[in-house]
TORBA-374111 format. One record per atom (N, C-alpha, C, O, CB): residue in one letter; atom name; x negated, y, z. Coordinates in Angstrom, 2 decimals. Glycine has a CB too. Example, Ala and Ser with C-alpha at 12.3 -4.5 7.8 and 13.67 -1.06 7.14 Angstrom:
2
['A'; 'N'; [-13.19; -5.69; 7.80]]
['A'; 'CA'; [-12.30; -4.50; 7.80]]
['A'; 'C'; [-13.20; -3.30; 7.80]]
['A'; 'O'; [-14.24; -3.32; 8.46]]
['A'; 'CB'; [-11.31; -4.47; 9.05]]
['S'; 'N'; [-12.85; -2.25; 7.08]]
['S'; 'CA'; [-13.67; -1.06; 7.14]]
['S'; 'C'; [-12.90; 0.03; 7.87]]
['S'; 'O'; [-13.41; 1.14; 8.04]]
['S'; 'CB'; [-14.08; -0.60; 5.72]]
% end
This chain:
86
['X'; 'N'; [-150.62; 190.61; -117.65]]
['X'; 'CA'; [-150.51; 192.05; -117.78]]
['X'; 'C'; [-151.43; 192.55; -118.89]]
['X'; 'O'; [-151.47; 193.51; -119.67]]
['X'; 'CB'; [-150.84; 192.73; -116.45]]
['X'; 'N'; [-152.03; 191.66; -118.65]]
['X'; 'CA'; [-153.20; 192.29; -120.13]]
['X'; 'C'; [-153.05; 191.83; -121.16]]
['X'; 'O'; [-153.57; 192.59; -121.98]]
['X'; 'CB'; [-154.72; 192.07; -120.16]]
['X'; 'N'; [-152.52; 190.80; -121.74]]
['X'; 'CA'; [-152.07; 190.59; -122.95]]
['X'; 'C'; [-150.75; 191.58; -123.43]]
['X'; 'O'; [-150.40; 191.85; -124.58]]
['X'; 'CB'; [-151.77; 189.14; -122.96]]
['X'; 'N'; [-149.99; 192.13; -121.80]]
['X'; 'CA'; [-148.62; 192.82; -122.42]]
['X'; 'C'; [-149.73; 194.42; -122.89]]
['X'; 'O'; [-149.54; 194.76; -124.06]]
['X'; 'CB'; [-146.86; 193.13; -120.80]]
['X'; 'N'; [-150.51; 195.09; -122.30]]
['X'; 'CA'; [-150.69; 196.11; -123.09]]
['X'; 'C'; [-151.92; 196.10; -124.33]]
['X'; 'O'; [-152.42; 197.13; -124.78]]
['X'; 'CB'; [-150.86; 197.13; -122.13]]
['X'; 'N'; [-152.34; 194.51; -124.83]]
['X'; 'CA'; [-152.61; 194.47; -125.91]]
['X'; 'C'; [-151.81; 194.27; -126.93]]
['X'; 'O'; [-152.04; 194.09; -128.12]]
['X'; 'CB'; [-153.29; 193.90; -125.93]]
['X'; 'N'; [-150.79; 194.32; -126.27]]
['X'; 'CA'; [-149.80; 193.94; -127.34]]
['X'; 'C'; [-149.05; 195.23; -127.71]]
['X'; 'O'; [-148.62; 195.37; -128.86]]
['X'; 'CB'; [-148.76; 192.77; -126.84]]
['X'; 'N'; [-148.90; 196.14; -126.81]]
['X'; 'CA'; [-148.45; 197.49; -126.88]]
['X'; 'C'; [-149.15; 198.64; -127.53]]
['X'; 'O'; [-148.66; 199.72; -127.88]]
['X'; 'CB'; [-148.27; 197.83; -125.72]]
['X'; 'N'; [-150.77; 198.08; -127.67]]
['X'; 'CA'; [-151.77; 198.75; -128.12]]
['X'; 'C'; [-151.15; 198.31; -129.39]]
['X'; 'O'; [-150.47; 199.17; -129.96]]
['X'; 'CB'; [-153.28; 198.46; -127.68]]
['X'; 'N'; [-151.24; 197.35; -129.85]]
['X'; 'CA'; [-151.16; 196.43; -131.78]]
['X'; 'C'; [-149.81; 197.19; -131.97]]
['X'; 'O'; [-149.40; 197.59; -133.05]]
['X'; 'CB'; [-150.89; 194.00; -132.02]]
['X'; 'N'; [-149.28; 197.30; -130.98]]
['X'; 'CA'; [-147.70; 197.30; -131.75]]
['X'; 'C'; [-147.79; 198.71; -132.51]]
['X'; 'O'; [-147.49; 198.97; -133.68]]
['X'; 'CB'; [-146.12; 197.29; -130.47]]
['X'; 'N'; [-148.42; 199.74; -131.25]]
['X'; 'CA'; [-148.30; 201.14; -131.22]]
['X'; 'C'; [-149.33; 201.57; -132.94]]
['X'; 'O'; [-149.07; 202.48; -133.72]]
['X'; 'CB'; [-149.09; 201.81; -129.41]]
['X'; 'N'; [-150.34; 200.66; -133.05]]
['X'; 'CA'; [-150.96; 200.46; -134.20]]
['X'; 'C'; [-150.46; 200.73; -135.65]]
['X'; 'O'; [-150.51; 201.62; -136.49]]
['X'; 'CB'; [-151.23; 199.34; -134.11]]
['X'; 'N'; [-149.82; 199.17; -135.44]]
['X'; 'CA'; [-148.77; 198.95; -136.32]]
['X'; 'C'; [-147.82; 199.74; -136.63]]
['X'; 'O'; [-147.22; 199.64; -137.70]]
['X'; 'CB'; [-148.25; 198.10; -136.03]]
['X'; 'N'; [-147.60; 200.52; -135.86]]
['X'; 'CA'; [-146.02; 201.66; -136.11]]
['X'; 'C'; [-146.90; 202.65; -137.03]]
['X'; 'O'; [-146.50; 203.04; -138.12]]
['X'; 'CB'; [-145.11; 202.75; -134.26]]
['X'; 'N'; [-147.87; 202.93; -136.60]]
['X'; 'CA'; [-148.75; 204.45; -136.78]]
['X'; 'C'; [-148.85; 204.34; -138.14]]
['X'; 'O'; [-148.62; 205.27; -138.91]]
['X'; 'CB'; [-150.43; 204.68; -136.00]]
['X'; 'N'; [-149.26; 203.03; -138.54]]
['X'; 'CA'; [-150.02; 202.60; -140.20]]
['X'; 'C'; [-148.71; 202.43; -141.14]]
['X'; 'O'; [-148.67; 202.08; -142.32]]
['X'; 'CB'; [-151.09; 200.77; -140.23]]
['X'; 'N'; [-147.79; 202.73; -140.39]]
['X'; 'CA'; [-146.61; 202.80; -141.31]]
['X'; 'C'; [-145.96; 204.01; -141.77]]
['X'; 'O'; [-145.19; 204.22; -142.70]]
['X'; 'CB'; [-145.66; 202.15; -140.79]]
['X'; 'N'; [-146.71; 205.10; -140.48]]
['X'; 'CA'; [-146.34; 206.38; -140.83]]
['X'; 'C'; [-147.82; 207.28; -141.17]]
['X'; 'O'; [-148.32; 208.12; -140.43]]
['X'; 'CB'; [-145.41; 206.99; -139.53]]
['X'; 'N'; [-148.29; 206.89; -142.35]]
['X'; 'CA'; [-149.66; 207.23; -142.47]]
['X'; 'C'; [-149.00; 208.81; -143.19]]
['X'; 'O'; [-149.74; 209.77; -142.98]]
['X'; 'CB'; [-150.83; 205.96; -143.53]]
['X'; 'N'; [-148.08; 209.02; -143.75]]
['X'; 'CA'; [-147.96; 210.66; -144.31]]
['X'; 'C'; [-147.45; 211.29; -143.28]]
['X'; 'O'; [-147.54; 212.51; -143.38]]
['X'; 'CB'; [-146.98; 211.02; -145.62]]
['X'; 'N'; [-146.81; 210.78; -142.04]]
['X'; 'CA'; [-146.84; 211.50; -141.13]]
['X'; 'C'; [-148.50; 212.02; -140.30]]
['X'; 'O'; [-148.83; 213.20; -140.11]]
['X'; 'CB'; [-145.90; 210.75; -140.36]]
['X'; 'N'; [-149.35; 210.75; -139.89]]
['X'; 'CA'; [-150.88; 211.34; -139.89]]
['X'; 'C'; [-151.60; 212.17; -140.55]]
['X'; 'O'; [-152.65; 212.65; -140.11]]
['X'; 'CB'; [-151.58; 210.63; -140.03]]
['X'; 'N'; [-151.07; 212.44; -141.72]]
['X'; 'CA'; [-151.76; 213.02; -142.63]]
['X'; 'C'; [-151.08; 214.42; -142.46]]
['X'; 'O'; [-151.61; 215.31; -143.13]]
['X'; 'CB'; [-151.72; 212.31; -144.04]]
['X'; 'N'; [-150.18; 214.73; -141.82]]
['X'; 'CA'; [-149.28; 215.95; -141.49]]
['X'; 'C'; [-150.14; 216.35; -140.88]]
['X'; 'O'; [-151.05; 217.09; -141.25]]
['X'; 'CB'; [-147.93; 215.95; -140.82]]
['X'; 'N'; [-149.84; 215.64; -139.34]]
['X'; 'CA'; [-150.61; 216.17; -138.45]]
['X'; 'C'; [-152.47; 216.16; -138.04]]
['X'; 'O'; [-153.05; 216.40; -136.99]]
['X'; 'CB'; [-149.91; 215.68; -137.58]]
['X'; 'N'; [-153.02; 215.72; -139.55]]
['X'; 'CA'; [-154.18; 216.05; -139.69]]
['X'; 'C'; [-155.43; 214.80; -138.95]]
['X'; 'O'; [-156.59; 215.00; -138.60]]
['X'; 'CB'; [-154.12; 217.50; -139.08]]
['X'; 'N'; [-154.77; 213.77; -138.93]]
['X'; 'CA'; [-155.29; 212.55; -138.35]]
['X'; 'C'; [-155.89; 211.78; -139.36]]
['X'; 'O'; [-156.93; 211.18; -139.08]]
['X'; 'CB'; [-154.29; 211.75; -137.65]]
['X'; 'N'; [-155.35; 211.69; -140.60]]
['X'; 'CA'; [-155.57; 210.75; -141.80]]
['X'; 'C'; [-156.37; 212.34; -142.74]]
['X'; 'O'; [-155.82; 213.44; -142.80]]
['X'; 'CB'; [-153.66; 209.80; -142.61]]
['X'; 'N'; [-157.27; 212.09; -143.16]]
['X'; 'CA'; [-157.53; 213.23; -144.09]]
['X'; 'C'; [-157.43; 212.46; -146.17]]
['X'; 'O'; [-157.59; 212.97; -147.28]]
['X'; 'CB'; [-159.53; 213.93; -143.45]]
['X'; 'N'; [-157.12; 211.18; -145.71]]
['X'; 'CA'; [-157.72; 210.71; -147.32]]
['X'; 'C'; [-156.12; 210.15; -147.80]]
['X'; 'O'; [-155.39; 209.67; -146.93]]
['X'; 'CB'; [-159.32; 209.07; -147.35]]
['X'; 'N'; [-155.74; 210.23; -148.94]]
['X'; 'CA'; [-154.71; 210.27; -149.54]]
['X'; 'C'; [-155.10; 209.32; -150.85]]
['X'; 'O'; [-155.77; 209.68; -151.82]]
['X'; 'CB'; [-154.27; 211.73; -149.74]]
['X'; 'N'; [-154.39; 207.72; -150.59]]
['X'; 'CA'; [-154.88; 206.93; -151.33]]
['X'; 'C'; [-154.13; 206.51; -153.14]]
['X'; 'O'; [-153.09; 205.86; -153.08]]
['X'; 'CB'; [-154.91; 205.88; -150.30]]
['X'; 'N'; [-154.53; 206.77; -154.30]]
['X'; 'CA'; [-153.27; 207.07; -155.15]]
['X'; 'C'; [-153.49; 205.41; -156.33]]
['X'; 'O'; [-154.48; 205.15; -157.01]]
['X'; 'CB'; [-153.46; 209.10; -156.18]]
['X'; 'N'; [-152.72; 204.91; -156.24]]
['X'; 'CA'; [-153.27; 203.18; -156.75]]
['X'; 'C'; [-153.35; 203.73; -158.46]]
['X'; 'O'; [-152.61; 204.65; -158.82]]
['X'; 'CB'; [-151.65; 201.38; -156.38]]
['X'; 'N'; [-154.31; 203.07; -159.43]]
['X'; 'CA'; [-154.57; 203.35; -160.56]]
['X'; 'C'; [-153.72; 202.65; -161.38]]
['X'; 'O'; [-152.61; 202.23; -161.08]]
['X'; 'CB'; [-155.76; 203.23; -160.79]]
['X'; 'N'; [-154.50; 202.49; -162.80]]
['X'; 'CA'; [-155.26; 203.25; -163.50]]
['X'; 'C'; [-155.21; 204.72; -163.36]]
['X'; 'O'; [-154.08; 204.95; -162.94]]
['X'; 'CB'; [-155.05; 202.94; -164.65]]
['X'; 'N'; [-155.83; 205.79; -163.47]]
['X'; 'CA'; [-155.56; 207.21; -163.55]]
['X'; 'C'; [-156.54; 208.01; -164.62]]
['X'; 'O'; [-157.68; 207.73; -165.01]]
['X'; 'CB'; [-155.74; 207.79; -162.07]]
['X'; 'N'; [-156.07; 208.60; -164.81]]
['X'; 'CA'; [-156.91; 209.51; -165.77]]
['X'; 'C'; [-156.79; 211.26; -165.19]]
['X'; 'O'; [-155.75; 211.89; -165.00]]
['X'; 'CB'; [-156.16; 209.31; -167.55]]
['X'; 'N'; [-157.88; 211.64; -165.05]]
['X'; 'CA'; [-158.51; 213.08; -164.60]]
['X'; 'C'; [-159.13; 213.92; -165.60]]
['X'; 'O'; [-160.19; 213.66; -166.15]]
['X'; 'CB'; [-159.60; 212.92; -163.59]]
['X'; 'N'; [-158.37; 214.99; -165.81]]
['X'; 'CA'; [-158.91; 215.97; -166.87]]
['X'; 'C'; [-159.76; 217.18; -166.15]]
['X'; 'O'; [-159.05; 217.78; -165.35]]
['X'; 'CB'; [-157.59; 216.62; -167.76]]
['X'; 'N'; [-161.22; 217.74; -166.26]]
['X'; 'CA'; [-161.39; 217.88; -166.10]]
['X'; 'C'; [-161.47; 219.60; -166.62]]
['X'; 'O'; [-161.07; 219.94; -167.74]]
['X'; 'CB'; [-161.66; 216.98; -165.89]]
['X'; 'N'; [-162.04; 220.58; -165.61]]
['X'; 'CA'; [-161.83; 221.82; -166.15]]
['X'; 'C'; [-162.46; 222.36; -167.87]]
['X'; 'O'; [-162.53; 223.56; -168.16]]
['X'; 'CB'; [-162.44; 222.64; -165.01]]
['X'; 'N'; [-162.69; 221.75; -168.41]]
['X'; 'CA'; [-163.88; 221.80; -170.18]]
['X'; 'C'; [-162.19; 220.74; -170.41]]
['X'; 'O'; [-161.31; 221.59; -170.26]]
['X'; 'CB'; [-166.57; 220.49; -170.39]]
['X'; 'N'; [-161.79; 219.95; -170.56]]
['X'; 'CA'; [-160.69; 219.76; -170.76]]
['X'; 'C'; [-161.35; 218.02; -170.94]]
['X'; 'O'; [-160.67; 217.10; -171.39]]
['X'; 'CB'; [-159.89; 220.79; -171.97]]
['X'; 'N'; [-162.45; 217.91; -170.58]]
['X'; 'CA'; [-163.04; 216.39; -170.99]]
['X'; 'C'; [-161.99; 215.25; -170.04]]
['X'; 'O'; [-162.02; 215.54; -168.84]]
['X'; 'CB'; [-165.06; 216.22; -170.41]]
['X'; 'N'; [-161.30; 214.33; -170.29]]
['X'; 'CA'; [-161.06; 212.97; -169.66]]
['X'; 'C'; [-161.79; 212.25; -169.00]]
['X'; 'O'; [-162.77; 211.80; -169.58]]
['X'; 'CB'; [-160.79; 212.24; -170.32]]
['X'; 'N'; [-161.53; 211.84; -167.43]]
['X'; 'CA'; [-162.10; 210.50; -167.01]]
['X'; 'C'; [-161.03; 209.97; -166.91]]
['X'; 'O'; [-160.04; 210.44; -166.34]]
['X'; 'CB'; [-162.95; 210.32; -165.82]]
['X'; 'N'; [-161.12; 208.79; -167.52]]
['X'; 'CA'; [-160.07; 207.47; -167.25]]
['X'; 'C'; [-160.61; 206.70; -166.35]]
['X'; 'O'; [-161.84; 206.73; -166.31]]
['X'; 'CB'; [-159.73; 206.51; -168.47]]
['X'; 'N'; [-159.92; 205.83; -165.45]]
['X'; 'CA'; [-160.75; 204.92; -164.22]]
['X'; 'C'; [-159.48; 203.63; -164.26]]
['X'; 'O'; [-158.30; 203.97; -164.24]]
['X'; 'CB'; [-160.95; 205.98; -162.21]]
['X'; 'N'; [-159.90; 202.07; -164.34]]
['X'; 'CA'; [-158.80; 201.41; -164.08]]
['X'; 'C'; [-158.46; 201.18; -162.27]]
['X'; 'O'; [-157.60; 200.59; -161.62]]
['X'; 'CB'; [-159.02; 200.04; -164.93]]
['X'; 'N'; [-159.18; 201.67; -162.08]]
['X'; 'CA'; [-159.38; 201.63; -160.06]]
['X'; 'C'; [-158.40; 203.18; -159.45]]
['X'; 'O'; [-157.77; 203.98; -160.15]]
['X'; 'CB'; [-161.87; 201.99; -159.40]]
['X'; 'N'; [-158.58; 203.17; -157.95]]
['X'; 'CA'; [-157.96; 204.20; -157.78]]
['X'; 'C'; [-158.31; 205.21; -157.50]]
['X'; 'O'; [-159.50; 205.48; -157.68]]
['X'; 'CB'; [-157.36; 204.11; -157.25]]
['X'; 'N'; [-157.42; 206.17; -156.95]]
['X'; 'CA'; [-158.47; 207.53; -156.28]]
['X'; 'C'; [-157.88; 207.20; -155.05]]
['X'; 'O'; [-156.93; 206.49; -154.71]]
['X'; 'CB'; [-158.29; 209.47; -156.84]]
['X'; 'N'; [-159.00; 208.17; -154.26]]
['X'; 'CA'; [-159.09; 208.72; -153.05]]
['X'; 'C'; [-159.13; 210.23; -153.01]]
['X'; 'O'; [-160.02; 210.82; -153.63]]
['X'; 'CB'; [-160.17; 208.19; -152.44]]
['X'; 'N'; [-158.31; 210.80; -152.39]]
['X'; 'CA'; [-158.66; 212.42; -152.47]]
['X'; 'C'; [-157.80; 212.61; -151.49]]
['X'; 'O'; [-156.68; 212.19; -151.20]]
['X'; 'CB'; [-158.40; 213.40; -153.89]]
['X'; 'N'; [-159.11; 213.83; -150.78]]
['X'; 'CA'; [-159.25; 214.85; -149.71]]
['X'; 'C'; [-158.31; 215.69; -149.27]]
['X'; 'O'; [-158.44; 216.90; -149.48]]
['X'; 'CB'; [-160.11; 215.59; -149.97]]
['X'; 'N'; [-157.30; 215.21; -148.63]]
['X'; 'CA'; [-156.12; 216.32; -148.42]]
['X'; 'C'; [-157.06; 217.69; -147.63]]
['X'; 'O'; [-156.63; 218.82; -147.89]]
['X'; 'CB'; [-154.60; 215.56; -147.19]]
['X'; 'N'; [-157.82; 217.64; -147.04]]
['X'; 'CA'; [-158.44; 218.75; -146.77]]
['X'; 'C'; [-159.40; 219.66; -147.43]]
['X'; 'O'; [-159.50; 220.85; -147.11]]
['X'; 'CB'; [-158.85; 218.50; -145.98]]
['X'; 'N'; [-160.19; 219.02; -148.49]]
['X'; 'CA'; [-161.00; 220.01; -149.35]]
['X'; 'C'; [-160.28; 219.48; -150.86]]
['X'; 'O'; [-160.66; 220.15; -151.81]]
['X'; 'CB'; [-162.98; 219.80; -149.19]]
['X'; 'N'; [-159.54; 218.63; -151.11]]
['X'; 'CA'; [-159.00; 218.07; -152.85]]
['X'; 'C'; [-160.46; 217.70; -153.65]]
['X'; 'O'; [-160.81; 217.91; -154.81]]
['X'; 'CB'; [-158.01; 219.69; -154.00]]
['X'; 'N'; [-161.00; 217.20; -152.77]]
['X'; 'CA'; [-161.86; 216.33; -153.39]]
['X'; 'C'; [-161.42; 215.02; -153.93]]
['X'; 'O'; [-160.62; 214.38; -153.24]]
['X'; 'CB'; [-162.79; 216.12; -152.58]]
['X'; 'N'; [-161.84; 214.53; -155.07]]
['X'; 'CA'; [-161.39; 212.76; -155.47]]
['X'; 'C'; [-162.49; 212.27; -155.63]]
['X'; 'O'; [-163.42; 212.90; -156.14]]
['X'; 'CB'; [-160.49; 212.33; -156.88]]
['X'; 'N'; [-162.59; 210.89; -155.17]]
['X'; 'CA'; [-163.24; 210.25; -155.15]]
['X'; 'C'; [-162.85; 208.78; -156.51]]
['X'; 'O'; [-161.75; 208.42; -156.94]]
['X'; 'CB'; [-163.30; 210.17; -153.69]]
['X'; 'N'; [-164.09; 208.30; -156.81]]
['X'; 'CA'; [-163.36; 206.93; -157.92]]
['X'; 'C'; [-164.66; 206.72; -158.64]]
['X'; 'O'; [-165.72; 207.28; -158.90]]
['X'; 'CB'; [-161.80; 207.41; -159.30]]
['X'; 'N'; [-163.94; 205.54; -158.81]]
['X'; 'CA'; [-165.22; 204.26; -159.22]]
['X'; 'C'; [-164.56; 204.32; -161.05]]
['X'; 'O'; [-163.46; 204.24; -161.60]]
['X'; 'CB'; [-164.94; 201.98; -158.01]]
['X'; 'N'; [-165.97; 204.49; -161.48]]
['X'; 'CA'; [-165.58; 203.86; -162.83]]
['X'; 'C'; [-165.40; 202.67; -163.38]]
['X'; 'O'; [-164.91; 201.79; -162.68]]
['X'; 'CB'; [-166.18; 204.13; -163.50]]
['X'; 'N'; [-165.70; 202.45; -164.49]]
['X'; 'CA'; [-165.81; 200.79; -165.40]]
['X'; 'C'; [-166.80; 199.71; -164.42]]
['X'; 'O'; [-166.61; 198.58; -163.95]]
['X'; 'CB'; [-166.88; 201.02; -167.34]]
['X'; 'N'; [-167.83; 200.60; -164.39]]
['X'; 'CA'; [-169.12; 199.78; -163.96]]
['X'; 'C'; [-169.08; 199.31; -162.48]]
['X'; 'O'; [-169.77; 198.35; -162.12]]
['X'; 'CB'; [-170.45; 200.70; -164.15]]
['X'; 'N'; [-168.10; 200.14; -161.44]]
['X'; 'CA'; [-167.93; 200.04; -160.51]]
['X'; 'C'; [-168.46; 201.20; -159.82]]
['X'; 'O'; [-167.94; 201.47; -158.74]]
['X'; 'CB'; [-168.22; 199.02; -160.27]]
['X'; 'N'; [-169.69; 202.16; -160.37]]
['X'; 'CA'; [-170.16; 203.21; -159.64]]
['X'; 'C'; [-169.29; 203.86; -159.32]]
['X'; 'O'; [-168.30; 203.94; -160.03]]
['X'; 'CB'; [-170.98; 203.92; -160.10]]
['X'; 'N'; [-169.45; 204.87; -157.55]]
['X'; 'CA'; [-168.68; 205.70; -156.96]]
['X'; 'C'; [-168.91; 206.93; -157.53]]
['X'; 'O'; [-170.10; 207.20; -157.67]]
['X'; 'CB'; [-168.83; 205.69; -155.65]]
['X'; 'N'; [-168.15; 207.72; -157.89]]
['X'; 'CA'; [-167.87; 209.29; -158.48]]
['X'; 'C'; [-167.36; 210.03; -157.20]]
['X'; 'O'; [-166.66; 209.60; -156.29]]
['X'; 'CB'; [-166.57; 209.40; -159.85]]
['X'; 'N'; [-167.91; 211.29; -157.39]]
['X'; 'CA'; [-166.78; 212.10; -156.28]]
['X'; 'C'; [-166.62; 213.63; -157.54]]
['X'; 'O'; [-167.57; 213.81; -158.30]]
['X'; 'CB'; [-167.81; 212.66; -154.04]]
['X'; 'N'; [-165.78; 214.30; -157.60]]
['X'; 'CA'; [-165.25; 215.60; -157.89]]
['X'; 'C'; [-164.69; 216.26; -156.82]]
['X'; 'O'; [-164.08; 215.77; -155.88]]
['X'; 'CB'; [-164.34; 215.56; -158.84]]
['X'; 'N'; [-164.98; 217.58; -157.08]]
['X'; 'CA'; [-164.70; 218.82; -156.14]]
['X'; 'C'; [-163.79; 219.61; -156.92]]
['X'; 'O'; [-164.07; 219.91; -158.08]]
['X'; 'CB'; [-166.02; 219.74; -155.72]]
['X'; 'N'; [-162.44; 220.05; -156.24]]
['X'; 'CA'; [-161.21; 220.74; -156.90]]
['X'; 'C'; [-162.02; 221.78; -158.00]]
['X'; 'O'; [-161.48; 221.85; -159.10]]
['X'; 'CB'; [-160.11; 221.67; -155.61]]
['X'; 'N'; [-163.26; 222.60; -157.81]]
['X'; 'CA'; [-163.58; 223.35; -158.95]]
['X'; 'C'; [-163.99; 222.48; -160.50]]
['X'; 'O'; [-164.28; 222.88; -161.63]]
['X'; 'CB'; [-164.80; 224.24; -158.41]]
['X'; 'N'; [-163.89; 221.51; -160.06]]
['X'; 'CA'; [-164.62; 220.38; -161.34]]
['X'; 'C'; [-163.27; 219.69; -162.14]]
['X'; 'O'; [-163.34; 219.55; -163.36]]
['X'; 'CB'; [-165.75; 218.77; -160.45]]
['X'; 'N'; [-162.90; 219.56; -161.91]]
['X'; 'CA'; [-161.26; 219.58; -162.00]]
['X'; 'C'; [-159.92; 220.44; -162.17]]
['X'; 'O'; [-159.83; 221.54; -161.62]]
['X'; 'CB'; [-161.01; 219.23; -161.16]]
['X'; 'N'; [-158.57; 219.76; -163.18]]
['X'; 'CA'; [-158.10; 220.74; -163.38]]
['X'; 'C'; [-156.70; 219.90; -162.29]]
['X'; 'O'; [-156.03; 220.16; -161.29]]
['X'; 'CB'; [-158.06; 221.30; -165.11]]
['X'; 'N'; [-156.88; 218.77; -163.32]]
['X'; 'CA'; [-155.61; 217.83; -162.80]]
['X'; 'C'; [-156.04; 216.05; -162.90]]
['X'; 'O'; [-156.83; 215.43; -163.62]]
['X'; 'CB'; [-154.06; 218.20; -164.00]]
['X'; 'N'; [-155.05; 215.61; -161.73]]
['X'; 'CA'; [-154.69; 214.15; -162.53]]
['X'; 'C'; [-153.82; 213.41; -162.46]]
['X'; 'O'; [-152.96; 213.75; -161.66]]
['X'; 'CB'; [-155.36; 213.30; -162.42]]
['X'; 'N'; [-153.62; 212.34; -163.08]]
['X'; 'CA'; [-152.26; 211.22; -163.23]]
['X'; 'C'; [-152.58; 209.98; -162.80]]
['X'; 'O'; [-153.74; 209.61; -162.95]]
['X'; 'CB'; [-151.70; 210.94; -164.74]]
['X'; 'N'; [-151.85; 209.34; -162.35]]
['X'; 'CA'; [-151.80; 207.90; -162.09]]
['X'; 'C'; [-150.72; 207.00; -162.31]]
['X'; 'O'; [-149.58; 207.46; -162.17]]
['X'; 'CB'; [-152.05; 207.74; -160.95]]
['X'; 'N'; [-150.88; 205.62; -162.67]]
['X'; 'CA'; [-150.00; 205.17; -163.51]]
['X'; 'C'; [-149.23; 204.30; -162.39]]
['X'; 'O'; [-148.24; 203.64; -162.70]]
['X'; 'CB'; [-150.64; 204.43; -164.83]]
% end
């Protein structure tokens, strides 16, 4: 009996991680993962290019991203205008 509702637990898991923009609807998932390279223009109109990805905040539009070196960056929607990903 206990292996059947560990198995119902994984399964129920497994379904969920497949509907991660549905979590993110209903406010369960807050981070919105976007695969790179990307480039972010910032509000002065300056470029960050990153070959890594973003992460950004469906709740405040914050992005997060690692540059060249590997250091973590974060931007706040006022620091920012837009960005792309390839």
């Amino acid at each position: 009996m206990r292996g059947y509702k560990l198995f119902c637990i994984g399964l129920l898991l497994l379904i969920l991680s497949g509907c991660e923009s549905w979590l993110q609807d209903i406010g369960l998932v807050d981070i919105k993962k976007i695969k790179g390279p990307c480039t972010i223009t910032l509000v002065d109109g300056t470029l960050i290019e990153t070959p890594h990805s973003l992460e950004i905040s469906i709740r405040t539009e914050a992005i997060t991203y690692r540059d060249e070196d590997g250091k973590l960056w974060s931007l706040f929607k006022e620091e920012y205008e837009s960005y792309n990903c390839q």
